[in-house]
Every structure is written in C-alpha cells, then in structure tokens.
N, C-alpha and C positions, 0 to 999 in steps of 0.2 A: 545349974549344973545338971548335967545329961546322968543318970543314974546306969550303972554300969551292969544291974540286975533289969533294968528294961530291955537291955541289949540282948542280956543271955536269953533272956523268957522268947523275945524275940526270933531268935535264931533257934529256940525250942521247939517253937512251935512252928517254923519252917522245915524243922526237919520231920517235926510229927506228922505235917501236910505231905510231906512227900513222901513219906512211907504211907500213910492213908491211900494215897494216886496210888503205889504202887500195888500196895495189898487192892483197894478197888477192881484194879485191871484185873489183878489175880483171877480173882474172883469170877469177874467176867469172863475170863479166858475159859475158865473150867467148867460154867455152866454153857459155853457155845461148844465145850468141845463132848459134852457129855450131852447135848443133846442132838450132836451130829453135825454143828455146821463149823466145825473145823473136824478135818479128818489128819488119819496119821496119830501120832503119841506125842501127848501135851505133857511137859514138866512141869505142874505148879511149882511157882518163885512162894507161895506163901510160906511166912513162917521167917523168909529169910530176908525181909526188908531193909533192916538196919545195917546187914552187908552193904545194900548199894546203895544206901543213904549216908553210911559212916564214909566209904570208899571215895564217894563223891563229891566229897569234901575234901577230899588231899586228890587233889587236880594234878600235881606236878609229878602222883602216882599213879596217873592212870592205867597203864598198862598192865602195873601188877595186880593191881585189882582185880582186872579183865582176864589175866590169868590163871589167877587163884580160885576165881569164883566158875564151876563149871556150870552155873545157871547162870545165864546172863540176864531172862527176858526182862530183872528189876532195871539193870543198869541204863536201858534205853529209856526208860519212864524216869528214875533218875537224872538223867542227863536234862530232861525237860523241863525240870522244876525249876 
C-alpha cells in the first residue's frame, strides 16, 4: 500500500523546487540589472515566491491570481515547473 505521507513530501518538495527556480531567477534578474545589462527598473519577485507557487496550484483560478498579484515575473517561472 502507497503511503499517503510519500505523496505529501512529494508534492512538498515540488513545490519547494519551484519556488527555489523562482527565487534563482530572482536573483539573477537583479544581479544583471544591477550590473547594467538590463536597463530600465527591475521589480524583484524575491520574497514573494510562495504567491505563485500557492496561486499555481489552483489552476481553474488563474486569473485571480494574475490579478491580485501586481508582480507577476514569479508566475511565468511558475507556470513552467
């Protein structure tokens, strides 16, 4: 019989991976735009990963999500996991 605690841990740590991807990007985002090779004004998403990692999991809300949250750049990294 299939343990019903592998499944959670499972899906724990898929969603831990996808906030990781997204805080990663972050990160990256901030160190190209602070050293000049993105120009213009960058929002870091840090901080705010579990928004579009929770949000991304209720699919059949996606929209509201998409509009509640005025930082989006989590949700596209999101989207990808």
């Amino acid at each position: 019989m299939k343990s019903p605690m592998a499944d959670n841990i499972k899906e724990l740590l898929h969603l831990y991976r996808v906030m990781l991807t997204i805080r990663r990007f972050e990160e990256r985002v901030v160190i190209d735009y602070r050293s000049g090779a993105i120009p213009g004004i960058v929002h870091s998403y840090i901080g705010q990963e579990a928004v579009a990692t929770a949000g991304g999991r209720r699919r059949e809300v996606q929209w509201l999500h998409d509009v509640l949250s005025h930082r989006l750049s989590g949700h596209p990294q999101e989207r990808r996991a």
